[in-house]
N, CA, C and O atoms as CSV, one atom per row, in Angstrom:
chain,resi,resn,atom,element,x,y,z
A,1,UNK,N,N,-5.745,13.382,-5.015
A,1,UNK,CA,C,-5.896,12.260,-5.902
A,1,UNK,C,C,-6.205,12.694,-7.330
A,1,UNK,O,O,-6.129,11.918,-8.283
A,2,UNK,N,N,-6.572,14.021,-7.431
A,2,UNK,CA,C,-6.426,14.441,-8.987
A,2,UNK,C,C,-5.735,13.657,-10.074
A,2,UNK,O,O,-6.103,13.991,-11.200
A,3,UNK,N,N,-4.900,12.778,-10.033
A,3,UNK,CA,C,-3.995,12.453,-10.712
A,3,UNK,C,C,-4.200,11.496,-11.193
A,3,UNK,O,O,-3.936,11.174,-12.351
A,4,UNK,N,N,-4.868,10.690,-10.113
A,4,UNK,CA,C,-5.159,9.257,-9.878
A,4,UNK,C,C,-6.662,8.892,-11.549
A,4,UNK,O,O,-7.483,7.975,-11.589
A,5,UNK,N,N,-6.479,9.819,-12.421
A,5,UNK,CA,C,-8.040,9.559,-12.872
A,5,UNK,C,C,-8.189,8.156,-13.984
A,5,UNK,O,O,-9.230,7.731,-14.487
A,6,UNK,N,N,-7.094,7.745,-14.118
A,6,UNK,CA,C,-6.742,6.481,-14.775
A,6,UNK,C,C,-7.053,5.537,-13.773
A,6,UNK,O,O,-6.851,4.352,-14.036
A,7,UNK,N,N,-7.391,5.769,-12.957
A,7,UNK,CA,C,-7.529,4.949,-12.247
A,7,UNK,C,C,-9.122,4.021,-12.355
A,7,UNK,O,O,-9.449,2.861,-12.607
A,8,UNK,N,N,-9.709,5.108,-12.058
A,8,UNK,CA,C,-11.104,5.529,-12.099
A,8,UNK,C,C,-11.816,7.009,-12.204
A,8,UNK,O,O,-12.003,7.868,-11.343
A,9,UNK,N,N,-12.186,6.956,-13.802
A,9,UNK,CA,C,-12.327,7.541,-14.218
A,9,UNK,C,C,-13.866,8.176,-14.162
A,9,UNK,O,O,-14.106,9.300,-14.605
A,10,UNK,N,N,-14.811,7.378,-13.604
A,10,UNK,CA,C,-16.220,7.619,-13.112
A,10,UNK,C,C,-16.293,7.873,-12.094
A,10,UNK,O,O,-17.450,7.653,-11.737
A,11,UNK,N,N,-15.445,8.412,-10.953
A,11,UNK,CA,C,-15.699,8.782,-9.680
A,11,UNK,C,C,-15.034,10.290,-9.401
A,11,UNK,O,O,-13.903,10.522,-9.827
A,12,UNK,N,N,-15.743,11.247,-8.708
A,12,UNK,CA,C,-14.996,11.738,-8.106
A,12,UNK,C,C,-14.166,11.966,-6.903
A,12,UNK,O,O,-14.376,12.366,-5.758
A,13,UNK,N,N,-12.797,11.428,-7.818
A,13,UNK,CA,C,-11.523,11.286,-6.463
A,13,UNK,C,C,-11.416,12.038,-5.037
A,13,UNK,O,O,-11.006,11.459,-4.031
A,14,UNK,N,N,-11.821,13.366,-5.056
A,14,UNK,CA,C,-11.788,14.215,-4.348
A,14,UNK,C,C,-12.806,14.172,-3.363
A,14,UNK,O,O,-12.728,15.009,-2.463
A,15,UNK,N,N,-13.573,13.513,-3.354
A,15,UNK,CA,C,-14.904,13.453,-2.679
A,15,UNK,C,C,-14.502,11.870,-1.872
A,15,UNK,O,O,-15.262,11.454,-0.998
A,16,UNK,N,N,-13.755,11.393,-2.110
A,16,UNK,CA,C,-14.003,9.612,-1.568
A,16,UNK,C,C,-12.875,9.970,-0.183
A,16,UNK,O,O,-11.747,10.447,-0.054
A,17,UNK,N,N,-14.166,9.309,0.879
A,17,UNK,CA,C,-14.241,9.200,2.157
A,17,UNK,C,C,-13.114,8.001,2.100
A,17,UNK,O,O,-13.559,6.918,1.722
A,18,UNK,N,N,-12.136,8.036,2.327
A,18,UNK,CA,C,-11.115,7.019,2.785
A,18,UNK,C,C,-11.191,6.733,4.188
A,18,UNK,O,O,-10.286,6.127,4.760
A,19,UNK,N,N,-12.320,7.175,4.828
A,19,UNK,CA,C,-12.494,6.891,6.157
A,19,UNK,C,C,-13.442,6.132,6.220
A,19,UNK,O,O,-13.631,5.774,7.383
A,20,UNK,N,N,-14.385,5.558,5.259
A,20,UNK,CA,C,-15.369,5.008,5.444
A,20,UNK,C,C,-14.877,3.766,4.829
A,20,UNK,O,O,-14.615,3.842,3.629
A,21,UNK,N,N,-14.668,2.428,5.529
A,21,UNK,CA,C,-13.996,1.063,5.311
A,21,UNK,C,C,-14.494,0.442,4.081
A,21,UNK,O,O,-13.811,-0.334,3.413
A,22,UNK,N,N,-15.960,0.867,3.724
A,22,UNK,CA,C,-16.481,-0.076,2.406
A,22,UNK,C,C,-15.740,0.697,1.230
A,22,UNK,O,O,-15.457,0.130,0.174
A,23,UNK,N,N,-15.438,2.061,1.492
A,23,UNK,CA,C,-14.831,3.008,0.248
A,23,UNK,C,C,-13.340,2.477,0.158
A,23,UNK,O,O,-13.015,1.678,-0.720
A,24,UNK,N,N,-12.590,2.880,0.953
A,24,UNK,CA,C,-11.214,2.301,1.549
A,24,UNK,C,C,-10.988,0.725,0.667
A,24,UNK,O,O,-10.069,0.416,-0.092
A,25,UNK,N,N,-12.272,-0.144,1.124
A,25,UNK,CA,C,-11.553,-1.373,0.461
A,25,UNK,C,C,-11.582,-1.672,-1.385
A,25,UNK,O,O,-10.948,-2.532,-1.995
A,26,UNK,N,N,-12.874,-0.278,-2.139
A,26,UNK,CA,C,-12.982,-0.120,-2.976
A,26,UNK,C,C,-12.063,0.259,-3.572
A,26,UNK,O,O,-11.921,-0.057,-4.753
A,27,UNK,N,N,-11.134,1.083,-2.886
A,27,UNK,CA,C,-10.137,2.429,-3.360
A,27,UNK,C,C,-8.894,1.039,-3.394
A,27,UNK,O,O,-8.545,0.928,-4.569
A,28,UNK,N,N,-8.464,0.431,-2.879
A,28,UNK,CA,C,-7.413,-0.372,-2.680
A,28,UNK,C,C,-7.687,-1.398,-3.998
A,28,UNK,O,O,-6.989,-1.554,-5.000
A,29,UNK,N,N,-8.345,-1.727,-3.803
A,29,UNK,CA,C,-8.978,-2.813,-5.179
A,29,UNK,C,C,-8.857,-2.090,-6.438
A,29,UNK,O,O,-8.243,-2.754,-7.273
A,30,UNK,N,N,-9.229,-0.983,-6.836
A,30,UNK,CA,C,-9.041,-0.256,-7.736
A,30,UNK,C,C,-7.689,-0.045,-7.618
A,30,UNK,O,O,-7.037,-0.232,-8.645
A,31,UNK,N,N,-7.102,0.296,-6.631
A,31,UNK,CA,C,-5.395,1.047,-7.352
A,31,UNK,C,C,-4.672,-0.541,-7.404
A,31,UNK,O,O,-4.060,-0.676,-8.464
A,32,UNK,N,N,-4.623,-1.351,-6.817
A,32,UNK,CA,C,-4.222,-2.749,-7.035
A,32,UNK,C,C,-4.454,-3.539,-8.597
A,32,UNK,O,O,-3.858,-4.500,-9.084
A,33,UNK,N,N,-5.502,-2.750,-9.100
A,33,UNK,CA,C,-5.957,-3.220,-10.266
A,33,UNK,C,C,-5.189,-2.390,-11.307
A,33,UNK,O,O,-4.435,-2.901,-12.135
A,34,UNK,N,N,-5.376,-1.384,-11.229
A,34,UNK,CA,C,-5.423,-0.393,-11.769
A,34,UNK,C,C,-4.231,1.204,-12.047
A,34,UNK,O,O,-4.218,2.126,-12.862
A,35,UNK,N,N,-3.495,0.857,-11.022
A,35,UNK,CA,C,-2.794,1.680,-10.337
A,35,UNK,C,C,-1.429,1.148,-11.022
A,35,UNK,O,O,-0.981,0.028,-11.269
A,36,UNK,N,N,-0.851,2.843,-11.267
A,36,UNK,CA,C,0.780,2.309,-11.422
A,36,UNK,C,C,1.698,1.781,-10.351
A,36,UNK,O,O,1.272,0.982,-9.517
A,37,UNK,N,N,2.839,2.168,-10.349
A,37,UNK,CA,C,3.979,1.828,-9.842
A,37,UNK,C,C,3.663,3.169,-8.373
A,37,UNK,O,O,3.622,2.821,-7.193
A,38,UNK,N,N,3.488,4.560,-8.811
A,38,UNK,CA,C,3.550,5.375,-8.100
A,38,UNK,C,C,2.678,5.222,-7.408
A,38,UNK,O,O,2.956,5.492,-6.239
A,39,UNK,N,N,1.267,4.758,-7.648
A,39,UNK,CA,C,-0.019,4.835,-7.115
A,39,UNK,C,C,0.027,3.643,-5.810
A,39,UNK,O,O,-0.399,3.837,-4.671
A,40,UNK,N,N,0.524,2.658,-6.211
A,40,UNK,CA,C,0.989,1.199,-5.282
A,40,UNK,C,C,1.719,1.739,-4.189
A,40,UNK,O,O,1.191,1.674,-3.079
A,41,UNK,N,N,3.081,2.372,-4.331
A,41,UNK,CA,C,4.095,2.753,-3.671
A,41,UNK,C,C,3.286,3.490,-2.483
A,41,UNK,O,O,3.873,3.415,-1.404
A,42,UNK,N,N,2.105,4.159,-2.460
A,42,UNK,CA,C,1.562,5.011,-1.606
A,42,UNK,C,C,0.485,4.140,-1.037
A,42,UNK,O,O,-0.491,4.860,-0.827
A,43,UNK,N,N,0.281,3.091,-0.749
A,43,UNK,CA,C,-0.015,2.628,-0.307
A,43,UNK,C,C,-0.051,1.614,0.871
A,43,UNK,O,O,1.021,1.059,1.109
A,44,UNK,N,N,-0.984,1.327,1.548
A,44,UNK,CA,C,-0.409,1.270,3.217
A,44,UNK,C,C,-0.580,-0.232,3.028
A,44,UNK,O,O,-1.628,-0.865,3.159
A,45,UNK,N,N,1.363,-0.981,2.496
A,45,UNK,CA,C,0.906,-2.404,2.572
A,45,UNK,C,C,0.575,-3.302,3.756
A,45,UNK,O,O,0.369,-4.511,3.649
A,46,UNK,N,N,0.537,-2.529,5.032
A,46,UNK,CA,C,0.387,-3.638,6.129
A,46,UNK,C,C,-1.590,-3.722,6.313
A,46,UNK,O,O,-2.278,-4.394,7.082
A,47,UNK,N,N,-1.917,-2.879,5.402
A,47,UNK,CA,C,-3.130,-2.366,4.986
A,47,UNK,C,C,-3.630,-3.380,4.034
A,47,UNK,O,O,-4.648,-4.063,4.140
A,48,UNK,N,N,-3.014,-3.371,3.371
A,48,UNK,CA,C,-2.934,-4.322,1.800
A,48,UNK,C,C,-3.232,-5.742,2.323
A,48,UNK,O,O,-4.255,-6.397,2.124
A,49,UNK,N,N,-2.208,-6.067,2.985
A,49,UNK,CA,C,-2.300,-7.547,3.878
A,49,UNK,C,C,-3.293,-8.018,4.595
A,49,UNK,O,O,-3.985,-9.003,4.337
A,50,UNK,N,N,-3.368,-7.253,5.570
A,50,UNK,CA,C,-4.493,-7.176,6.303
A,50,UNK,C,C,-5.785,-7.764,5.997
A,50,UNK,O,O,-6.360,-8.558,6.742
A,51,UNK,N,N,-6.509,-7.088,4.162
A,51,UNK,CA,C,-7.707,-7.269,3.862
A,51,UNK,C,C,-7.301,-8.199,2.631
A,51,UNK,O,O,-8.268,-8.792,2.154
A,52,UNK,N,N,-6.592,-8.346,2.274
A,52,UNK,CA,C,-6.362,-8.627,1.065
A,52,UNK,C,C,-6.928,-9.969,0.643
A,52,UNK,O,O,-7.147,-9.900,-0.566
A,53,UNK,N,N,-7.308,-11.334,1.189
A,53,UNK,CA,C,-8.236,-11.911,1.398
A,53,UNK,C,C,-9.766,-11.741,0.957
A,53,UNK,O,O,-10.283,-12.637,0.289
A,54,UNK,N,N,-10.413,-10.736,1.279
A,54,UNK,CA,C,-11.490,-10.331,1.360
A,54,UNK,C,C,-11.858,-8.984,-0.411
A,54,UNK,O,O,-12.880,-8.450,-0.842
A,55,UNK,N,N,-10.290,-8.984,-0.897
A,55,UNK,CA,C,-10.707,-8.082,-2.106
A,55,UNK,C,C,-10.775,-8.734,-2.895
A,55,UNK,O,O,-10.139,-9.787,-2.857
A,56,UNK,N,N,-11.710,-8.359,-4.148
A,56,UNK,CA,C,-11.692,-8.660,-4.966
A,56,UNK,C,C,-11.059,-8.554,-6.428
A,56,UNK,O,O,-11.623,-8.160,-7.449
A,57,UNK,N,N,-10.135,-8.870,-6.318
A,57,UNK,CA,C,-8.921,-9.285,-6.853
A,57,UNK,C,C,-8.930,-9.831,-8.328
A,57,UNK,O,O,-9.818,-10.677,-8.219
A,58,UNK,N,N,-8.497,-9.896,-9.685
A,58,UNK,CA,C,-7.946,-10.839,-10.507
A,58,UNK,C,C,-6.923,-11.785,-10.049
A,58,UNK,O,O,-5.750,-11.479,-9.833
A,59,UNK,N,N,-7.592,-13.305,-9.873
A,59,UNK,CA,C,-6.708,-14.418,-9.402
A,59,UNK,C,C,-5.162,-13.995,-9.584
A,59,UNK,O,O,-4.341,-14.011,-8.667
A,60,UNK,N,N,-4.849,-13.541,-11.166
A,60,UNK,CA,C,-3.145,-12.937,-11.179
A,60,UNK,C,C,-2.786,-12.048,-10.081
A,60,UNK,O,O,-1.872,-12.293,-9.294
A,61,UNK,N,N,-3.474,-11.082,-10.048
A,61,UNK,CA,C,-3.376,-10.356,-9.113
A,61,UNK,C,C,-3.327,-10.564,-7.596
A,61,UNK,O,O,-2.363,-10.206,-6.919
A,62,UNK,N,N,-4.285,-11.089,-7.159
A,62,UNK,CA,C,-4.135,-11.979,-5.323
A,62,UNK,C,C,-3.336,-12.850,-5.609
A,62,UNK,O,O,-3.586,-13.919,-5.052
A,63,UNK,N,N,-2.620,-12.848,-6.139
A,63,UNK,CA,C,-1.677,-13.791,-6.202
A,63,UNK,C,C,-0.066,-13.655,-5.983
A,63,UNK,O,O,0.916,-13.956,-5.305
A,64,UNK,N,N,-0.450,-13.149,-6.796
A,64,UNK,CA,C,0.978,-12.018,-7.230
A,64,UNK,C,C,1.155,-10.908,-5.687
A,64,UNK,O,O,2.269,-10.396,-5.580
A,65,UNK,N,N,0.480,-10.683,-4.957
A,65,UNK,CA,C,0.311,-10.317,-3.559
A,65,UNK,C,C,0.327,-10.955,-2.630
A,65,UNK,O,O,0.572,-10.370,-1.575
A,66,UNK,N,N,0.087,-12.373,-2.599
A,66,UNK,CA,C,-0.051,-13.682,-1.500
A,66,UNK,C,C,1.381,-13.873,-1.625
A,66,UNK,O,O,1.863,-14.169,-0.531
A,67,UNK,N,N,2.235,-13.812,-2.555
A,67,UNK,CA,C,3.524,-14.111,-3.096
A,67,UNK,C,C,4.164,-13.466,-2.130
A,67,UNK,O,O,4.820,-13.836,-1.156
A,68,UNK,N,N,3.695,-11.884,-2.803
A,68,UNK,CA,C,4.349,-10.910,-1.737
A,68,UNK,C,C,5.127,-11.006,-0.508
A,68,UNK,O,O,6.315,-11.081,-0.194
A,69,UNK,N,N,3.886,-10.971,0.115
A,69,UNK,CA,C,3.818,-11.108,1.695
A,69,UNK,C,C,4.721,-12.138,1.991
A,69,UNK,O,O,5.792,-11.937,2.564
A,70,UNK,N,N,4.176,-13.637,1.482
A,70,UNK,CA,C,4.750,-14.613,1.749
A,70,UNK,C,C,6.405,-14.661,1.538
A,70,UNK,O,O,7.146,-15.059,2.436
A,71,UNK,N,N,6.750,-14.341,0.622
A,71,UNK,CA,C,8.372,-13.328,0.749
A,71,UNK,C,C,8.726,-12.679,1.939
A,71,UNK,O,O,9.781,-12.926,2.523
A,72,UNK,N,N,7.863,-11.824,2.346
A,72,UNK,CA,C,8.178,-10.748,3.439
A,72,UNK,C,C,8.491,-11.657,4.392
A,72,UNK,O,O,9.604,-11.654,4.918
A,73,UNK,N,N,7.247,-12.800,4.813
A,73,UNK,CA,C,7.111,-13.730,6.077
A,73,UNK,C,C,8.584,-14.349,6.025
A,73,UNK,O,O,9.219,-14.293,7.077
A,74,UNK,N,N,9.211,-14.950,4.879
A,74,UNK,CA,C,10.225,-15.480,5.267
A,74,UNK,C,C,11.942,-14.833,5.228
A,74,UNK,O,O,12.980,-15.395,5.579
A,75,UNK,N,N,11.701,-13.305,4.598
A,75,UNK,CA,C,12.518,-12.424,4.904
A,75,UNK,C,C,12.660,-12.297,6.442
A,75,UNK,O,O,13.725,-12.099,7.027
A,76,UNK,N,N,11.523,-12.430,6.976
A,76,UNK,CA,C,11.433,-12.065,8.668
A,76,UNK,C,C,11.818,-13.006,9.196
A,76,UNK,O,O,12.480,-12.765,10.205
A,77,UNK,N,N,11.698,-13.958,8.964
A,77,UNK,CA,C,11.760,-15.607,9.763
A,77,UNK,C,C,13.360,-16.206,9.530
A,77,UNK,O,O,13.808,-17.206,10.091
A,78,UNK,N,N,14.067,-15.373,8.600
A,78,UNK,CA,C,14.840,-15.748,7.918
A,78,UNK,C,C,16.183,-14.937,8.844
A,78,UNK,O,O,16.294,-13.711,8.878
A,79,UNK,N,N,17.126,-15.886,9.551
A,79,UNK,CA,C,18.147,-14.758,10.268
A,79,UNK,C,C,19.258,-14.787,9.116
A,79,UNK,O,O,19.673,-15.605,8.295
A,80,UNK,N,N,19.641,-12.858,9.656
A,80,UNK,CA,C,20.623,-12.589,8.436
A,80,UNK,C,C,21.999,-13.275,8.629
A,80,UNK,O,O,22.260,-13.867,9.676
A,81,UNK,N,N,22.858,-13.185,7.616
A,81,UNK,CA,C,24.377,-13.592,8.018
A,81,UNK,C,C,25.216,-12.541,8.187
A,81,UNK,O,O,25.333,-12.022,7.077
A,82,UNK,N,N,25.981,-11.844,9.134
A,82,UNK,CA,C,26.864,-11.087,8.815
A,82,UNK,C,C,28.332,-11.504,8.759
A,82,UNK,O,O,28.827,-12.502,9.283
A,83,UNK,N,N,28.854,-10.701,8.135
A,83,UNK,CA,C,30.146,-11.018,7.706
A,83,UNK,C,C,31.411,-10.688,8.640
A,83,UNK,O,O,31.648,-9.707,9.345
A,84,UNK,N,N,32.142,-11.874,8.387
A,84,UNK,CA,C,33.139,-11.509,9.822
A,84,UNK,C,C,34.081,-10.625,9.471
A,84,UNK,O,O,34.892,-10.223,10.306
């Protein structure tokens, strides 16, 4: 996570327990906030979903993610057409 220091710049990256769930939901909130394009991409969205409710979020932001999903839900629900 060296890389990540734009992210958060008062912590050290290298040290954070991604195994410990209160850190984990910190670390997600921060790169959701905070995080580029690359930083997002590495991230575990069925993970994202999951808690995403419970983070603390900029309203734009949980939002812009409720969207998300809600896309996904009807990508899934949604049967494809194929072509004859």
């Amino acid at each position: 996570m060296k890389n990540s220091e734009y992210i958060v710049w008062y912590a050290d990256l290298d040290k954070l327990d991604l195994n410990d769930p209160w850190v984990k939901k910190w670390w997600l909130q921060q790169v959701l906030t905070h995080g580029r394009l690359e930083d997002i991409k590495k991230l575990d969205f069925a993970e994202v979903r999951k808690i995403l409710s419970s983070l603390h979020l900029d309203s734009k932001i949980k939002s812009l993610w409720e969207d998300y999903f809600r896309h996904q839900d009807a990508d899934i629900d949604t049967p494809t057409r194929r072509s004859a």
